[in-house]
C-alpha positions in Angstrom: 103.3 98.3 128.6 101.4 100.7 126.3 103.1 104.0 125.1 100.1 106.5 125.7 99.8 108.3 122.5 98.3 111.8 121.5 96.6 112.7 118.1 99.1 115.6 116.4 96.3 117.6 115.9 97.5 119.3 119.4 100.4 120.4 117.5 98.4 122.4 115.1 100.2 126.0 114.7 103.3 124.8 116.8 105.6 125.3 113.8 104.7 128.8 113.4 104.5 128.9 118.0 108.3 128.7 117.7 109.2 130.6 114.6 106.7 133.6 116.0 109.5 132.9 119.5 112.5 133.6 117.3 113.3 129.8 117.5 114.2 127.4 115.2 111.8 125.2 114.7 114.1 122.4 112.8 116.4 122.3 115.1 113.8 122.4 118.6 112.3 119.0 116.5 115.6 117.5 116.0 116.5 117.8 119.3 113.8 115.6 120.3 114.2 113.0 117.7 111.4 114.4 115.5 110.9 116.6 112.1 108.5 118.9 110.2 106.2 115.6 108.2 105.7 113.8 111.4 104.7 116.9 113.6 102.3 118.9 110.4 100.3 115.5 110.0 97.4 116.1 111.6 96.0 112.4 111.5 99.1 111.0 113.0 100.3 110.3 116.5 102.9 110.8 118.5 104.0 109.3 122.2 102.3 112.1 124.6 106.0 112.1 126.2 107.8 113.4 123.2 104.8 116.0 122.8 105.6 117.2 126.5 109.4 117.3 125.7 108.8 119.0 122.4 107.3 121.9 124.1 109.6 121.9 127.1 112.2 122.3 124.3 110.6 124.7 122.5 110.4 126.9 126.0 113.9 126.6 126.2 115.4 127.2 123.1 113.1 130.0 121.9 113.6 131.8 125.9 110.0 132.0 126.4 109.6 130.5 130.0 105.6 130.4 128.7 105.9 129.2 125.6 103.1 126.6 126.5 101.0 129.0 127.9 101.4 130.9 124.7 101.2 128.2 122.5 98.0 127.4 124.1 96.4 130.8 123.7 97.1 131.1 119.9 95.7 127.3 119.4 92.0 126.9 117.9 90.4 124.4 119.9 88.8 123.3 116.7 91.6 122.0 115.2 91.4 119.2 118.1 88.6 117.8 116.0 85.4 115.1 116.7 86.0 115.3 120.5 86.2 119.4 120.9 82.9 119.4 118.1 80.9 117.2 120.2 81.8 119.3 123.7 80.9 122.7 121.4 77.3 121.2 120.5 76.6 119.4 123.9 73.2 120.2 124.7 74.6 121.6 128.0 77.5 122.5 129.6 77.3 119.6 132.6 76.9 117.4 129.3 79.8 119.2 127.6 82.0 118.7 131.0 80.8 114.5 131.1 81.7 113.9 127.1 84.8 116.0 127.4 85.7 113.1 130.2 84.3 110.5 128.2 86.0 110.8 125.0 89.2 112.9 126.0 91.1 108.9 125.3 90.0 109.4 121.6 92.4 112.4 121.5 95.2 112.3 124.5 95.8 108.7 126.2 98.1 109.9 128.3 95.8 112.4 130.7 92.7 111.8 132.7 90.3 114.4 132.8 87.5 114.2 135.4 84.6 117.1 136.3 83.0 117.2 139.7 81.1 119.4 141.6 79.1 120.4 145.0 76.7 123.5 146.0 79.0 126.1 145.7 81.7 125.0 142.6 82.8 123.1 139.8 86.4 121.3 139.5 87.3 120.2 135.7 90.7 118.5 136.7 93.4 117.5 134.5 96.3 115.3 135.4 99.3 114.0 132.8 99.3 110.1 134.0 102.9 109.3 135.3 104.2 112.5 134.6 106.7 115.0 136.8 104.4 117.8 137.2 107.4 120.0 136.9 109.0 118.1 134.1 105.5 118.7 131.9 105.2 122.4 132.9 104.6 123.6 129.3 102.3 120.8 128.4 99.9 121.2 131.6 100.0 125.2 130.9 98.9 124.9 127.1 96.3 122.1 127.8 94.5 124.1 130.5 94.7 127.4 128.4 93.1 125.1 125.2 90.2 124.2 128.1 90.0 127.6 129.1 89.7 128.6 124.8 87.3 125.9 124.5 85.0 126.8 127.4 85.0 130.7 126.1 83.6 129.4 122.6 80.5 128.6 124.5 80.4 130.9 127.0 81.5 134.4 125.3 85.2 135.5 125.1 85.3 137.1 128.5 84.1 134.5 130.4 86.6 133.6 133.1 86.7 130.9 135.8 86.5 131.4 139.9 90.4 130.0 140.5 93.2 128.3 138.7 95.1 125.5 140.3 98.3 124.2 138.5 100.2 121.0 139.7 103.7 122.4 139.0 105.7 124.8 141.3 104.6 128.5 140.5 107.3 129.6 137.7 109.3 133.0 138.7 106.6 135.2 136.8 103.2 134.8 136.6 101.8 137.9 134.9 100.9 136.0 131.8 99.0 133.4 133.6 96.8 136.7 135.4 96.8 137.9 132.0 95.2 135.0 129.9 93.3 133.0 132.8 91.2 136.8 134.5 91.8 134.6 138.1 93.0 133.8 141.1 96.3 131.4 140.7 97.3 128.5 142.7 100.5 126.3 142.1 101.7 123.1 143.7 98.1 121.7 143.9 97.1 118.0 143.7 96.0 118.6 140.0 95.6 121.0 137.2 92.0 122.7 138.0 89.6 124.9 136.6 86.8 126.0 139.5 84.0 127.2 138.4 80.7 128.3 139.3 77.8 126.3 139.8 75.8 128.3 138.2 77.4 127.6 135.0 77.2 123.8 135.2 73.5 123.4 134.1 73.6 126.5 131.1 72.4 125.9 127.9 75.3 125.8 125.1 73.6 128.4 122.9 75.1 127.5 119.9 74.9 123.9 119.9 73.8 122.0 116.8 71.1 119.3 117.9 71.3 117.9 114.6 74.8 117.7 114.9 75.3 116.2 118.1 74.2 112.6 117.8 76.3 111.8 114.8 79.2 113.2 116.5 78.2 111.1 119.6 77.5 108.1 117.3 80.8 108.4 115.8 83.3 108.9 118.6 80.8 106.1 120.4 82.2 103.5 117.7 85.8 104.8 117.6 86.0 104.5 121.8 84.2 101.0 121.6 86.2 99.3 119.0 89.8 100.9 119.3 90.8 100.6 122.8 90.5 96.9 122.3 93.7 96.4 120.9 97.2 97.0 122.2 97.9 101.0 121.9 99.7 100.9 118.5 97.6 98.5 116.6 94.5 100.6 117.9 96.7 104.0 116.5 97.0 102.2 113.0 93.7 101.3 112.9 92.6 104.6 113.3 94.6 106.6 110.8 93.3 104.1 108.1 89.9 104.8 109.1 90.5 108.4 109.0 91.5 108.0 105.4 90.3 104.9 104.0 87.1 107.5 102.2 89.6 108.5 100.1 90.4 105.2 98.8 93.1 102.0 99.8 95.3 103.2 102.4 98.9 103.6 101.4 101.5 101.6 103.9 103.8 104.4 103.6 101.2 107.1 104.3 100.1 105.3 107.5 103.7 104.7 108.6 104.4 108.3 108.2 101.2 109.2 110.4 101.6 106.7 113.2 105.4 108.4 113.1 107.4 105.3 112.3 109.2 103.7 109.1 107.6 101.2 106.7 109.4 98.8 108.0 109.0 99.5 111.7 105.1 99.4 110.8 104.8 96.1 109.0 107.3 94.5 112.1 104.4 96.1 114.8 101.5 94.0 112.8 103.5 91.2 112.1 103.6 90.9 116.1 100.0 90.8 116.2 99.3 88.3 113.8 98.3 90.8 111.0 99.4 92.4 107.9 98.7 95.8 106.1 96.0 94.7 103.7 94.3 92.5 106.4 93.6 95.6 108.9 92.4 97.5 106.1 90.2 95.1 105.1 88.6 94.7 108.7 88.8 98.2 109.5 86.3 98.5 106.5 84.5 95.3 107.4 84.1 97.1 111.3 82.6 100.6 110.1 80.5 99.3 107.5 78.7 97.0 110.4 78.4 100.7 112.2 77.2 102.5 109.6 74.4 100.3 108.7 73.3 100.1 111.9 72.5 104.1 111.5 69.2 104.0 108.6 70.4 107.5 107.7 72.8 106.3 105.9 72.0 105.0 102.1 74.2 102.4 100.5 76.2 104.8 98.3 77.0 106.8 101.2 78.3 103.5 103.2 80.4 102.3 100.0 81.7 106.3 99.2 82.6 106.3 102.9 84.5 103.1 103.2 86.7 104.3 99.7 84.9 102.6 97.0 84.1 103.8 93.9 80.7 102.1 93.5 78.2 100.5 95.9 78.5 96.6 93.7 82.2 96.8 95.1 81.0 97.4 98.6 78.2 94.7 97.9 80.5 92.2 97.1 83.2 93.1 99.9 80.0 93.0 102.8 79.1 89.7 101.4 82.5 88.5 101.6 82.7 89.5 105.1 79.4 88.6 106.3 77.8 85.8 104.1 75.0 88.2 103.3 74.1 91.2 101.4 74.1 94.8 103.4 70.2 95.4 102.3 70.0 91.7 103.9 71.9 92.4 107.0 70.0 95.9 107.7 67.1 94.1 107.6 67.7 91.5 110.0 70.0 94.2 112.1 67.7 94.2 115.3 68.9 90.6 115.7 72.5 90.6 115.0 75.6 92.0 116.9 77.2 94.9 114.9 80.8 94.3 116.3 83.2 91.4 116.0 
């Protein structure tokens, strides 16, 4: 079975979350297995349920029985990354809502997001997949006040939504929720809810980026279609070393340290699937070079600076190694050929 995984970009600030509590933050990660280079890498990923119990620590330890909810307030949406940039420069906010759904397994495997709606109302619902709704308290409270953030980027800093529904049991105060959310609260519901109006659905995002938005589409397009393929954590490695193979060959120890395991641990996990280090670089690069030639906006020397190399004959000879054929070739005759394998 799959460990569901979630990009550590969510943890963004949490260090400081707890040490702004009066906790420890060394000793909340240690409870839980974890410590400060796993959790402050931002390209790595960690099991969603050691995220969950991180922060359920973290509430205890620092005696903040909100410590989500507060966590999630101080959080910039933007440090999420690609998926949050792409639901800020949607064209609209129905569209914003549907990639927000679509994409949301680039970031968080382990919750479903889905958006419906009728005459009257909106529901944005959020549920953490085989989870205790009481036993992820503090995750389900920061990730609905990071929607809530994320929704008052487009729609003005006051902007508040008709009703809140949580899944968990109402905790024994509740004055921060009124505080932060501006609505009515409901607790013990089927699943974690925003409502909102129906109105709202079809405005304009007014500061969307129309340029912007199709590469961002493009992009998160490629990394849905070619990572979910593979078995969770071969699909994990694969995507830290495409997040920094522009800087050059991946390092086995950097990787290790993203996907939060050892060396050793990493090279046993591709050994199991038939591959080795060097290999899944190599046809990581061989994948997004196929994508990137497919888009005519981007020039050779763009391709080769973005795949790491240091000029575009070193690309040259690594595309005709993969493919038989040069990349000016291959564009070329691109309308008749299949860009993934």
């Amino acid at each position: 079975m799959r460990t569901p995984m979630i990009s550590l970009n969510a943890a963004t600030g949490l260090i400081e979350a707890i040490s702004r509590a009066r906790g420890d933050p060394d000793q909340i990660l240690h409870a839980v297995g974890l410590d400060r280079s796993t959790v402050c890498d931002p390209e790595g990923f960690l099991p969603c349920a050691d995220f969950s119990r991180l922060l359920q620590e973290a509430a205890r330890r620092t005696g903040d029985d909100a410590f989500g909810l507060h966590f999630g307030e101080q959080f910039q949406p933007k440090s999420i990354g690609p998926l949050i940039y792409v639901v800020l420069n949607s064209p609209t906010m129905a569209v914003a809502f549907d990639n927000a759904v679509r994409y949301l397994k680039v970031h968080n495997e382990g919750a479903r997001v889905t958006f419906t709606y009728d005459d009257t109302s909106g529901y944005l619902r959020q549920s953490l997949l085989g989870a205790v709704a009481d036993e992820v308290r503090q995750q389900s409270e920061y990730s609905v006040v990071v929607a809530l953030n994320t929704l008052r980027l487009m729609a003005g800093s006051r902007w508040c939504p008709r009703e809140v529904q949580f899944a968990h049991r109402a905790p024994a105060y509740t004055a921060e929720h009124v505080r932060i959310f501006g609505a009515p609260l409901f607790f013990g519901s089927e699943t974690n809810t925003l409502v909102i109006d129906r109105a709202f659905i079809d405005r304009q995002v007014p500061a969307a980026d129309e340029r912007l938005y199709p590469i961002l589409r493009r992009y998160l397009d490629r990394v849905v279609k070619e990572m979910p393929r593979e078995d969770r954590t071969l699909s994990s490695i694969r995507q830290v070393i495409g997040d920094s193979i522009r800087e050059g060959d991946p390092k086995l120890d950097d990787v290790a340290r993203r996907v939060t395991m050892s060396t050793r641990t990493l090279q046993r996990r591709l050994k199991e699937h038939g591959v080795d280090f060097k290999g899944l670089v190599d046809d990581t690069r061989r994948r997004f070079s196929l994508d990137y030639l497919a888009d005519p906006a981007h020039t050779p020397a763009e391709i080769a600076y973005l795949l790491g190399y240091s000029e575009v004959s070193a690309f040259n000879r690594a595309f005709k190694r993969w493919t038989g054929t040069t990349p000016s070739t291959y564009r070329r005759r691109a309308p008749s050929l299949s860009p993934a394998g």
